[in-house]
Backbone as CSV, one residue per row, in Angstrom:
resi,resn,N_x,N_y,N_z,CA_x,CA_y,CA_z,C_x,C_y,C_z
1,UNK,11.905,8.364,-5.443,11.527,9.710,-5.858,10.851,10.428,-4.693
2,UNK,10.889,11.772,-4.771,10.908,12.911,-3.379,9.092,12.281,-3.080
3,UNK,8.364,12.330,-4.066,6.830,12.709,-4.048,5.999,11.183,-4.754
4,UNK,7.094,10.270,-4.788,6.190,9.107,-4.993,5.248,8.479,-4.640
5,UNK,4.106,8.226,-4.899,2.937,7.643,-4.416,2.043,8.702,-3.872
6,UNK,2.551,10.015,-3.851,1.525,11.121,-3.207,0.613,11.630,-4.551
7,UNK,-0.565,12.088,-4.419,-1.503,12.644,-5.257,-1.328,14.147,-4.790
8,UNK,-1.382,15.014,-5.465,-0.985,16.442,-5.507,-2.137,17.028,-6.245
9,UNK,-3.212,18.071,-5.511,-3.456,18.722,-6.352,-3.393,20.312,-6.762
10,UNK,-3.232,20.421,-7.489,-2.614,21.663,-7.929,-3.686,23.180,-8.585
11,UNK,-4.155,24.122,-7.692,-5.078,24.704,-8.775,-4.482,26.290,-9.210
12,UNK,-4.810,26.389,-10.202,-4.265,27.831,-10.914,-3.158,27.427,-11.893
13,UNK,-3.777,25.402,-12.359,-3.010,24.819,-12.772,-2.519,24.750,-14.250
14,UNK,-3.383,25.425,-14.948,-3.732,25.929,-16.484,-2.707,26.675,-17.247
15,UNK,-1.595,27.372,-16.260,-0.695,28.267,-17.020,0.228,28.486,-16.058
16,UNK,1.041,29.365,-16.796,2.368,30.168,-15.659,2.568,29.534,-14.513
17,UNK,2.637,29.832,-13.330,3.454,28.975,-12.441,2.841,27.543,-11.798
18,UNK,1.429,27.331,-12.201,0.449,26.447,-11.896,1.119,25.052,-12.876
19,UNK,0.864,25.904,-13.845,1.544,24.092,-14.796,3.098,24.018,-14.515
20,UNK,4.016,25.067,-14.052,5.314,24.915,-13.369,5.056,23.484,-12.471
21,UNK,4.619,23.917,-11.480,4.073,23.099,-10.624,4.087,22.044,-10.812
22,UNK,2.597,21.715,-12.015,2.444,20.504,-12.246,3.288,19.590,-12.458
23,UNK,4.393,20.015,-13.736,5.069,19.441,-14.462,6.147,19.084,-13.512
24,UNK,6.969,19.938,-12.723,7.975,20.057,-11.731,7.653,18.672,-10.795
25,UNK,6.405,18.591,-9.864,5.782,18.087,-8.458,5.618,16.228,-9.438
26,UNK,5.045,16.384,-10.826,5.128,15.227,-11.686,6.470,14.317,-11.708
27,UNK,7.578,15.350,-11.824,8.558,14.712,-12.378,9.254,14.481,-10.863
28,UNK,8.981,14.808,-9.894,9.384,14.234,-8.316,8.196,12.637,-8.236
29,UNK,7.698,12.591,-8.969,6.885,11.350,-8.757,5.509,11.262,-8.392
30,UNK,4.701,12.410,-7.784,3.738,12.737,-7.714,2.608,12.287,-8.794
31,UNK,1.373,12.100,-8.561,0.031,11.742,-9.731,-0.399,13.311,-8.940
32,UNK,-0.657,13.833,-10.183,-1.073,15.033,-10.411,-2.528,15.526,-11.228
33,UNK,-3.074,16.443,-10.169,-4.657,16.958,-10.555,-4.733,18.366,-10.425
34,UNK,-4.232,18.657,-11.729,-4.235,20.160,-12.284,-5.962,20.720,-12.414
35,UNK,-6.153,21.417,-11.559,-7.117,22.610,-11.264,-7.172,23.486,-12.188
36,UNK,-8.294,24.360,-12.845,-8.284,25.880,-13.150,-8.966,25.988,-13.676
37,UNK,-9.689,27.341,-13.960,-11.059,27.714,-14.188,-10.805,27.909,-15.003
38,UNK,-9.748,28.185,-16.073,-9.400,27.638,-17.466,-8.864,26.100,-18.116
39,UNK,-9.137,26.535,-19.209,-8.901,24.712,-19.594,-7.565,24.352,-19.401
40,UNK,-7.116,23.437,-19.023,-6.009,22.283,-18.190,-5.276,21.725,-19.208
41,UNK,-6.216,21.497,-20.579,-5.629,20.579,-21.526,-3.994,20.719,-21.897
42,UNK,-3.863,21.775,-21.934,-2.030,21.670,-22.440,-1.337,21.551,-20.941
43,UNK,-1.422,21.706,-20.102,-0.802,21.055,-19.161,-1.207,19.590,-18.119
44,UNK,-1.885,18.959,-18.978,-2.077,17.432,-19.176,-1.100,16.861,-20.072
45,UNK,-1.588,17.384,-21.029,-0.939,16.902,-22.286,0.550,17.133,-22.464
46,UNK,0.829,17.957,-21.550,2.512,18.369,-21.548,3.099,17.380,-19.768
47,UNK,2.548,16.915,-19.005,2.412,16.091,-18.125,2.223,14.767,-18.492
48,UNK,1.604,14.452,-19.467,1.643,13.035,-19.538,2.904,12.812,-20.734
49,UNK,3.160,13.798,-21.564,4.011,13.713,-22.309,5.387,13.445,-21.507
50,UNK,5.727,13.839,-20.632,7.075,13.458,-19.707,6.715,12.502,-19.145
51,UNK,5.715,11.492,-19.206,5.457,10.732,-18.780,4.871,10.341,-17.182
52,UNK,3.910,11.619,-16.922,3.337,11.741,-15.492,2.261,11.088,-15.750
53,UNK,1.528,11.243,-14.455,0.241,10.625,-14.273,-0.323,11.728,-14.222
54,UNK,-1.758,12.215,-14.521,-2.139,13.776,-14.382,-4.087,13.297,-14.767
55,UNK,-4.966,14.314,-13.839,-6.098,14.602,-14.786,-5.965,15.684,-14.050
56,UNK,-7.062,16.038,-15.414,-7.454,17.852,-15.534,-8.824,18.039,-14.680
57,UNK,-8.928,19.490,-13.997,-10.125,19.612,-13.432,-10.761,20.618,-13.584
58,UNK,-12.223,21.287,-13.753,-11.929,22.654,-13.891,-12.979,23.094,-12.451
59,UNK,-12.510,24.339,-11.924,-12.606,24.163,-10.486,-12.909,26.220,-10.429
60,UNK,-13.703,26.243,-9.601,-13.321,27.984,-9.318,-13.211,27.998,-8.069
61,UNK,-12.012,28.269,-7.747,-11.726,28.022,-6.060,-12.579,28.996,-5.579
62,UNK,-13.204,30.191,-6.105,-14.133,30.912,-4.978,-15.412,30.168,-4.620
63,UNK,-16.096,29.270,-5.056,-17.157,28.451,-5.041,-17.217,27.287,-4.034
64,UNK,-18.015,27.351,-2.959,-17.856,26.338,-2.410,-17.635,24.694,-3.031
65,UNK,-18.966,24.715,-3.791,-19.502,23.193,-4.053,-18.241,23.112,-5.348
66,UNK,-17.530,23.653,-6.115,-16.866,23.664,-7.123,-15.601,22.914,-6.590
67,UNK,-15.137,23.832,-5.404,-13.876,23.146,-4.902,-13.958,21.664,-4.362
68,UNK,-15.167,21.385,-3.807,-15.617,20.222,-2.644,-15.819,19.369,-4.008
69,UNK,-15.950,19.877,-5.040,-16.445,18.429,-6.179,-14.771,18.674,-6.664
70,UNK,-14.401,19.482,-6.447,-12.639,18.856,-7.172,-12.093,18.320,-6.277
71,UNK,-12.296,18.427,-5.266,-11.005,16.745,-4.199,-12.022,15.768,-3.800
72,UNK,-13.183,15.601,-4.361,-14.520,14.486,-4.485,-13.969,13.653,-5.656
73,UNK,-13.559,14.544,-6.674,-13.272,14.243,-8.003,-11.935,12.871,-7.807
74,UNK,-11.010,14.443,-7.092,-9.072,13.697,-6.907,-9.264,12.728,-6.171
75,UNK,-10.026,12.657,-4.959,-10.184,11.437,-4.545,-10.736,10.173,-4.719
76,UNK,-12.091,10.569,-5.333,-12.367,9.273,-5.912,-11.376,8.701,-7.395
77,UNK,-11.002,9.560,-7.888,-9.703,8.803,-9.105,-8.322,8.373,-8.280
78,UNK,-8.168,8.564,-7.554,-6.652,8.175,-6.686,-6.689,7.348,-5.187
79,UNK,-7.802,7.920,-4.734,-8.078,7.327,-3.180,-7.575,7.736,-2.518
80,UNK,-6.602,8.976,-2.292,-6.485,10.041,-1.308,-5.857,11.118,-2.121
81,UNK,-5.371,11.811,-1.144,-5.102,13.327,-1.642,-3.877,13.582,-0.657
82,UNK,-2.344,13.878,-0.768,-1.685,13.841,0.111,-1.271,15.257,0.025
83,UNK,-1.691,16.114,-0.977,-0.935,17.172,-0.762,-2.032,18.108,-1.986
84,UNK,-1.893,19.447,-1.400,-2.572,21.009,-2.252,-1.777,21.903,-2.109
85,UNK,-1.670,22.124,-3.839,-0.629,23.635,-3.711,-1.786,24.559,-3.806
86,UNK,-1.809,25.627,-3.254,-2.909,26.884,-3.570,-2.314,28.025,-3.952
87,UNK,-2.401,27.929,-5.464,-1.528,28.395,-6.214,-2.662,29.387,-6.939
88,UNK,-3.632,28.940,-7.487,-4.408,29.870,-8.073,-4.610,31.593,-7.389
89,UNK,-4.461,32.833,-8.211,-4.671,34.141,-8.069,-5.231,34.724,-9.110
90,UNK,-5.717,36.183,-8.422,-5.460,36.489,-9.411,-4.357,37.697,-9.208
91,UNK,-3.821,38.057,-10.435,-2.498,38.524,-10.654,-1.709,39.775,-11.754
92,UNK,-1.730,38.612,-12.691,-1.269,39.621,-13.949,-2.385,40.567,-14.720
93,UNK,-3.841,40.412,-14.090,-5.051,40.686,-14.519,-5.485,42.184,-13.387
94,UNK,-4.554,42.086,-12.586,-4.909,43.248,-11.399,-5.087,44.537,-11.710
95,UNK,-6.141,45.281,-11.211,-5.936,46.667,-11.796,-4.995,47.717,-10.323
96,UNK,-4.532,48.420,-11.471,-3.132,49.022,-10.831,-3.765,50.165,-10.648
97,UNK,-3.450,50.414,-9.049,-3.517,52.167,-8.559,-3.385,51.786,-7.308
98,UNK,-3.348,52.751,-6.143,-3.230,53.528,-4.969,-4.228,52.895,-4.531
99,UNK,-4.415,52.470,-3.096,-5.545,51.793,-2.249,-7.100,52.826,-2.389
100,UNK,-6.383,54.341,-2.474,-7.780,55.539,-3.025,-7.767,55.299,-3.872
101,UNK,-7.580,54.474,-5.646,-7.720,54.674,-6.812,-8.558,53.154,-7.079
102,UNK,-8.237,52.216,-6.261,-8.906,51.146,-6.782,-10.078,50.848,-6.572
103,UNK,-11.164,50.295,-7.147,-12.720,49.930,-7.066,-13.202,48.999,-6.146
104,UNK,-14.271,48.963,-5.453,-14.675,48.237,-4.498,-14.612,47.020,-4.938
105,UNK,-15.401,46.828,-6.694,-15.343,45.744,-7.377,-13.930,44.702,-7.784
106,UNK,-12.677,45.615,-7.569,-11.669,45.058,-7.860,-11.347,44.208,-6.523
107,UNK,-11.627,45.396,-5.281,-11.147,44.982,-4.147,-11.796,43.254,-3.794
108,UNK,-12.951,43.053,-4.044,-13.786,41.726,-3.540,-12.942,40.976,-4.714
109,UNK,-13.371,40.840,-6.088,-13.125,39.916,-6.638,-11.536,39.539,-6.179
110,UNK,-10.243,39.949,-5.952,-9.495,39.605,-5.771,-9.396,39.166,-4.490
111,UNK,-9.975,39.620,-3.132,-10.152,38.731,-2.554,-11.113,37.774,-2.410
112,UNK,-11.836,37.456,-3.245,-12.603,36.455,-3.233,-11.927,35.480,-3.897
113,UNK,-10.577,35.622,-4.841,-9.971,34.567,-5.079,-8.943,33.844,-4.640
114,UNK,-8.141,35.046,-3.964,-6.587,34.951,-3.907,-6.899,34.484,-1.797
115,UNK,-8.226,34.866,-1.543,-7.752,34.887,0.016,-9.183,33.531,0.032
116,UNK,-10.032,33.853,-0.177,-11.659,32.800,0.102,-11.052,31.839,-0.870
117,UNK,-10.632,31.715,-2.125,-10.077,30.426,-2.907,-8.773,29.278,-1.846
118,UNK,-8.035,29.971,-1.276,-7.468,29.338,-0.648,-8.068,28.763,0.078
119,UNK,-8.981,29.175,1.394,-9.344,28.377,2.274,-10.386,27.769,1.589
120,UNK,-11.258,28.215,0.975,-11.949,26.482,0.166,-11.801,25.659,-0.064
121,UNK,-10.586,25.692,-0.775,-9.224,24.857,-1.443,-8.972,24.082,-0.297
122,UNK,-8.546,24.745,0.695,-7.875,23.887,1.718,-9.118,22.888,2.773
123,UNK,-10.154,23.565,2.517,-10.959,23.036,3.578,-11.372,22.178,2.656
124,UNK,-11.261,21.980,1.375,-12.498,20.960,0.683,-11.252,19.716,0.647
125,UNK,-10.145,20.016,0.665,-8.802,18.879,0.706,-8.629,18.687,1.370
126,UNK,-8.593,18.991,3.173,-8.298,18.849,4.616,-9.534,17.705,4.511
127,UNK,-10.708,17.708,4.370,-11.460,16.887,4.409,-11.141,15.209,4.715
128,UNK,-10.393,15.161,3.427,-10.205,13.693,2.980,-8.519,13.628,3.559
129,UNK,-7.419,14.488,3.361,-6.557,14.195,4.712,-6.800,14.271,5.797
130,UNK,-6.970,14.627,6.617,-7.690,14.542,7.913,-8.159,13.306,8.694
131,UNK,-9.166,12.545,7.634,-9.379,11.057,7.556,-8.917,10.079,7.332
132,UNK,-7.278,10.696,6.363,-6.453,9.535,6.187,-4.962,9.811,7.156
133,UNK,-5.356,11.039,8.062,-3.921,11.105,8.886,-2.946,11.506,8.364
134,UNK,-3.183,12.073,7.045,-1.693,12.858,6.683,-2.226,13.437,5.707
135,UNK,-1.103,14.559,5.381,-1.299,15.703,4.461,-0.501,16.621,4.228
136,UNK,-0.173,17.589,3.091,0.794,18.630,3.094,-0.208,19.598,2.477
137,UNK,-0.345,21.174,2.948,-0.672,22.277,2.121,0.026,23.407,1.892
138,UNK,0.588,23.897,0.989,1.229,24.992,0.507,0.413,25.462,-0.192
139,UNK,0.193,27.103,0.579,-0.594,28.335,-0.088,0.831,29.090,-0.142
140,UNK,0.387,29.372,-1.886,1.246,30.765,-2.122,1.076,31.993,-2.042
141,UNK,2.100,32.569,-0.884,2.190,34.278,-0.971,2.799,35.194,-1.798
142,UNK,3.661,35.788,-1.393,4.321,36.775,-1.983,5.249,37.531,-0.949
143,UNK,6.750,37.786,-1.717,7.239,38.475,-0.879,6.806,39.873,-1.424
144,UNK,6.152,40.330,-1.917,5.242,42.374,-1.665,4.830,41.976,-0.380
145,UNK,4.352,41.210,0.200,3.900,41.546,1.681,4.715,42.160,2.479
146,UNK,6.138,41.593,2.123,7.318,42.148,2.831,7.776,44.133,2.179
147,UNK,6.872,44.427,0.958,7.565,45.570,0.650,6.172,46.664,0.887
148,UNK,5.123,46.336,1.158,4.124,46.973,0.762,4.275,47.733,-0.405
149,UNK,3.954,46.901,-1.672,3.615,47.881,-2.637,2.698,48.791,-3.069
150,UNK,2.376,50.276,-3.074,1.350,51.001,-3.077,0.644,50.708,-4.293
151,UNK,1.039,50.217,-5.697,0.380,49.974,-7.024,-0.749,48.878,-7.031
152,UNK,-0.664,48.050,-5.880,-1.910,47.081,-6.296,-1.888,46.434,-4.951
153,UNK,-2.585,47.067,-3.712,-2.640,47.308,-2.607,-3.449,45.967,-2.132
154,UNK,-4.648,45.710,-3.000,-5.598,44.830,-3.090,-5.060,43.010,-3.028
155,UNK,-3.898,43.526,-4.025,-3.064,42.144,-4.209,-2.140,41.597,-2.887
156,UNK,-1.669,43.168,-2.004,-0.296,42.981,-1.055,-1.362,42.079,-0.024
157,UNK,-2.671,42.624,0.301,-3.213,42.105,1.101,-3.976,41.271,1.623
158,UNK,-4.420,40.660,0.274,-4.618,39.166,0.091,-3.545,38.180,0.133
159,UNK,-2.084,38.524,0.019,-1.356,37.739,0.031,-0.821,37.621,1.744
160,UNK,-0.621,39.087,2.340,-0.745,38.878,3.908,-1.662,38.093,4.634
161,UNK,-3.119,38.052,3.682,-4.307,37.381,4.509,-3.563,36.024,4.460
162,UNK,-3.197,35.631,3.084,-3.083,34.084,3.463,-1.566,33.840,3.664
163,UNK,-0.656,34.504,4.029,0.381,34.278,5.278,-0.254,33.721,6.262
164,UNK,-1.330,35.268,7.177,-1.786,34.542,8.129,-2.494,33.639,8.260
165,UNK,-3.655,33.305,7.268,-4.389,31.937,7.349,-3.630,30.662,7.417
166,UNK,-2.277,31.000,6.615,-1.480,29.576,6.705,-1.387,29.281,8.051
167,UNK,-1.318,30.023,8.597,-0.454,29.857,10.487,-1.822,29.654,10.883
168,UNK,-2.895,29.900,10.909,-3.875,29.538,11.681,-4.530,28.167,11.619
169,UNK,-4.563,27.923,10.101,-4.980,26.672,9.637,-4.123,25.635,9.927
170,UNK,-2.436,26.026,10.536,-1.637,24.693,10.425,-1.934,24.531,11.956
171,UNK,-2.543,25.399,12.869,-2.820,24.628,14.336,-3.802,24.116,14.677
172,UNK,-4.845,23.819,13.452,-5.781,23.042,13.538,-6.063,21.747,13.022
173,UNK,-4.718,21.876,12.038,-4.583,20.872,11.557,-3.892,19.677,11.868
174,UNK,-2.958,20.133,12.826,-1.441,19.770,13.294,-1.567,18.437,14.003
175,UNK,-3.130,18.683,14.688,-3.516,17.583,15.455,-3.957,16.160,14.706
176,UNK,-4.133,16.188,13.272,-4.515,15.263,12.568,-2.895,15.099,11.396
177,UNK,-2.349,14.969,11.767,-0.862,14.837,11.013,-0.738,15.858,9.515
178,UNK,-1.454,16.659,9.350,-1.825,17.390,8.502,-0.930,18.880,8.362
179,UNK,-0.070,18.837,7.625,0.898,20.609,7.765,0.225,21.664,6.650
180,UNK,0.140,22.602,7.569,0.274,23.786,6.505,1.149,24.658,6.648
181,UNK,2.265,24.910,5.168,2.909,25.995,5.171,2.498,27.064,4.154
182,UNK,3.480,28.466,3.800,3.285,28.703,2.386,4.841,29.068,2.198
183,UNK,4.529,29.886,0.734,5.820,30.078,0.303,5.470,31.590,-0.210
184,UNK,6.390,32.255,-0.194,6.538,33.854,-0.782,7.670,34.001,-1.799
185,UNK,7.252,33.604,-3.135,8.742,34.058,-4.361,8.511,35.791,-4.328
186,UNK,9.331,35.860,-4.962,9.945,37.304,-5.750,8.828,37.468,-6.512
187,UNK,9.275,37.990,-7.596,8.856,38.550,-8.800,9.097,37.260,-9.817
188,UNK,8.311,36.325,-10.387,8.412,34.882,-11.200,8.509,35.451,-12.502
189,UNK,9.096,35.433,-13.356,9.223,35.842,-15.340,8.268,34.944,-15.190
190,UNK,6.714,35.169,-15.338,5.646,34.525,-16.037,5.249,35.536,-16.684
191,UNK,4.095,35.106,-17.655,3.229,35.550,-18.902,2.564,36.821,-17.788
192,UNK,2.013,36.496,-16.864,1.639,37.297,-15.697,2.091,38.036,-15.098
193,UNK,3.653,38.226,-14.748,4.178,38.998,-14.321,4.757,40.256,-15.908
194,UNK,4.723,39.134,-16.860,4.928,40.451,-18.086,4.031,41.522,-17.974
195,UNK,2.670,40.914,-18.101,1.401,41.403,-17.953,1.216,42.320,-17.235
196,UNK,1.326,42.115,-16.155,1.603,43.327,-14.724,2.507,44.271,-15.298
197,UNK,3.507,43.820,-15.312,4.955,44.884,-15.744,4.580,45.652,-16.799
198,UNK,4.115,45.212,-18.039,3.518,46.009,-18.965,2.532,47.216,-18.473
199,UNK,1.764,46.993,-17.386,0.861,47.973,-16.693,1.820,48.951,-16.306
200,UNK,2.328,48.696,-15.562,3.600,49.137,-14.441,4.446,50.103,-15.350
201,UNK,4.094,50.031,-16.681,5.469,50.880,-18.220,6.466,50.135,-17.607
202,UNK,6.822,49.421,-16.928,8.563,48.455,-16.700,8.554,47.767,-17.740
203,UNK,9.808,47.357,-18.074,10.472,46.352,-18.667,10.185,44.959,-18.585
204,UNK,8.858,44.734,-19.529,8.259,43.102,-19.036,8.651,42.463,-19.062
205,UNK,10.393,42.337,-20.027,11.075,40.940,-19.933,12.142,40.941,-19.369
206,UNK,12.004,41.410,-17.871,13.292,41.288,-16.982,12.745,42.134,-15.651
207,UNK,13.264,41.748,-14.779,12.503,42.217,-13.131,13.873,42.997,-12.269
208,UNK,14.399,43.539,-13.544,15.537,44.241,-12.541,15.624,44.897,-11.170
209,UNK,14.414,45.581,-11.088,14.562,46.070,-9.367,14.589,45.142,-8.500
210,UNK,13.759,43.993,-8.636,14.579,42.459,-7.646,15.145,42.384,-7.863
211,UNK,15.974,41.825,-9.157,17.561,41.217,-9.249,18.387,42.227,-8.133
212,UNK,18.402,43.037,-8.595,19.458,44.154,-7.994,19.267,44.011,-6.394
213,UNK,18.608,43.877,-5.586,18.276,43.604,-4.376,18.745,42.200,-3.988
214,UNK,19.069,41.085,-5.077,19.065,40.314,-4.429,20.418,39.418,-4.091
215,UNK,20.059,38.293,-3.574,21.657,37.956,-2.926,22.457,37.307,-4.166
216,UNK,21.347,36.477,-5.007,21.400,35.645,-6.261,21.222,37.018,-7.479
217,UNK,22.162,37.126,-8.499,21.794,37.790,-9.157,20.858,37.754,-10.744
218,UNK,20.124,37.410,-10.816,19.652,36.498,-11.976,18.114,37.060,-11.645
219,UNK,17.312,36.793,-12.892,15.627,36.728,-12.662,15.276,35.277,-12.166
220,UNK,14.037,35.709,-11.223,13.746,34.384,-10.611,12.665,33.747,-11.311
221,UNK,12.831,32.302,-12.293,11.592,31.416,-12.756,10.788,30.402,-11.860
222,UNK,9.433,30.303,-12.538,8.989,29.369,-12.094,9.704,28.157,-11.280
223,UNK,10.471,27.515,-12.174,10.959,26.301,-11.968,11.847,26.737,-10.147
224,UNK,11.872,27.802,-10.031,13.062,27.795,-9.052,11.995,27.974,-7.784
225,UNK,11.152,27.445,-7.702,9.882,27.519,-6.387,9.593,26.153,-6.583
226,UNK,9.721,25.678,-7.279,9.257,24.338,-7.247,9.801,23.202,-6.306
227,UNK,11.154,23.271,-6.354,11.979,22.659,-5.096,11.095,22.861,-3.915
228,UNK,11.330,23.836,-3.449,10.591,24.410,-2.395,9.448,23.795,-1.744
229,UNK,8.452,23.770,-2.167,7.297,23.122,-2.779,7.001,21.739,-2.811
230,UNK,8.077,21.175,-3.664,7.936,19.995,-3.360,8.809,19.031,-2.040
231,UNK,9.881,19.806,-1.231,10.222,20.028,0.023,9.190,19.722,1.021
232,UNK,8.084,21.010,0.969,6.919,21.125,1.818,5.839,19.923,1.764
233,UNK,6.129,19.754,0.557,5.175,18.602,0.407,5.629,17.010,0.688
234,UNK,7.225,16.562,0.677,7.400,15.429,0.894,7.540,15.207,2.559
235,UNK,8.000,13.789,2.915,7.824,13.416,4.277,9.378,14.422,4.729
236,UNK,10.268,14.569,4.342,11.256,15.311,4.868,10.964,16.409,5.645
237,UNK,9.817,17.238,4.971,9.578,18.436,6.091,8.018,18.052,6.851
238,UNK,8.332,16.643,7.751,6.970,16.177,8.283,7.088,17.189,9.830
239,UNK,8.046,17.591,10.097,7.990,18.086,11.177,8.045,19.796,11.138
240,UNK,7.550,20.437,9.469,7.493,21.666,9.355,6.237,22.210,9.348
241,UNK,5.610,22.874,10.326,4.411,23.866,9.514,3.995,24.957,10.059
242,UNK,3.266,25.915,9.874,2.386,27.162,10.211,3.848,27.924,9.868
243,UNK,5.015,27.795,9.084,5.721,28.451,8.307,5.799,29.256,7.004
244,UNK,6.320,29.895,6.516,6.680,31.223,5.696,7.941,30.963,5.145
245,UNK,8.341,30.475,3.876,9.386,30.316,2.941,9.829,31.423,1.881
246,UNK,10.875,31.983,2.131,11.144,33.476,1.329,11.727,32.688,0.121
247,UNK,11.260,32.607,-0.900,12.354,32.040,-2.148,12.124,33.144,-3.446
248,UNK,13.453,33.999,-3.085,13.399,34.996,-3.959,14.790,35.307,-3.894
249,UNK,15.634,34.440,-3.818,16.966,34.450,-4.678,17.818,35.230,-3.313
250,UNK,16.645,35.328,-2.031,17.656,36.150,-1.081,17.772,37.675,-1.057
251,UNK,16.550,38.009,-1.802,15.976,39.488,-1.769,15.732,40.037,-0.733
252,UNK,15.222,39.329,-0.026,14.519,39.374,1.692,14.888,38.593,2.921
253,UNK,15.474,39.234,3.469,16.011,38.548,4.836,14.897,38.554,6.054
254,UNK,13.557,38.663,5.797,12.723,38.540,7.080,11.615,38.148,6.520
């Protein structure tokens, strides 16, 4: 199996594309430690039900000591940590307007999650790879970086921040066998992207202005990032990192 014997942990692991994740990175063989500042329980319980290995954590990636006690946690239950998706955002919760329309208050909290959650995340898990000589990290972007969307300006640019943090963090890491990439989907049919879309007056159960753009014609799910993902994370892409993965059906050619 792609992810056997690796411990994965996963945060923003509680719902929509986080328990994707889980369940997906599980069934490659992975022991899995679902993250989220909401409760975990149904995607445990839907993880061990396919018969994974899984515990639940609850974690607020903006917090230092929160994150550093969740791969304290993964590690002392597993004895290493071979891989972090940094998956947690925030998202379908965004308030929508013009870079002049949005609140200072909106502006921090979202980057205090979507851009400072990552590197916590990563620095409190680099820790314990680092020491064991290997590691995989995938932070998720977004391809809006590629469109600049004017509706939630706050969101395009937290997701550019951690483009670039990926590339910075994978040349520091590189030296301890340690990769960092990320990945940029489309538009995912989650509960979250309804959510958004509902803001947006669009059509929450279908993402037609991607489809139509793209090379694949279909809406893009969860499940279809997960490959990806778990790619980045097995020994096959040991010789990939400080990279940028477009998986959006071929919407975006750069």
């Amino acid at each position: 199996m792609l992810l056997k014997n690796k411990v994965v942990i996963v945060t923003g692991a509680g719902r929509n594309m986080g328990q994707e994740f889980a369940l997906g990175l599980s069934a490659f063989g992975a022991s899995i430690v679902a993250a989220d500042i909401i409760d975990t329980a149904e995607t445990v319980e839907k993880v061990t039900r396919a018969g994974g290995n899984v515990i639940g954590i609850h974690v607020d990636v903006a917090d230092l000591a929160s994150t550093e006690a969740m791969a304290k946690t993964a590690y002392g239950k597993y004895g290493r940590i071979d891989g972090l998706v940094n998956n947690a955002a925030i998202y379908g919760a965004l308030q929508i307007g013009t870079f002049e329309d949005i609140t200072v208050e909106e502006w921090d909290k979202v980057m205090a999650v979507n851009v400072k959650g990552v590197w916590l995340a990563a620095r409190a898990a680099y820790t314990y790879m680092k020491g064991q000589g290997s590691g995989s990290i995938v932070n998720l972007s977004s391809s809006a970086i590629l469109l600049g969307n004017p509706l939630f300006p706050q969101y395009v640019a937290s997701k550019g921040a951690v483009w670039s943090l990926t590339r910075s963090m994978s040349r520091t890491a590189g030296k301890y066998n340690v990769r960092v990439n990320s990945v940029s989907p489309g538009m995912v049919m989650t509960e979250a992207s309804k959510e958004l879309g509902s803001k947006l007056k669009e059509n929450a159960d279908a993402d037609d202005a991607d489809v139509v753009v793209r090379a694949v014609k279909r809406p893009q799910n969860a499940a279809d990032v997960v490959g990806t993902v778990a790619f980045l994370l097995s020994d096959l892409s040991e010789f990939i990192t400080g990279q940028n993965l477009n998986v959006d059906g071929g919407g975006r050619h750069y």
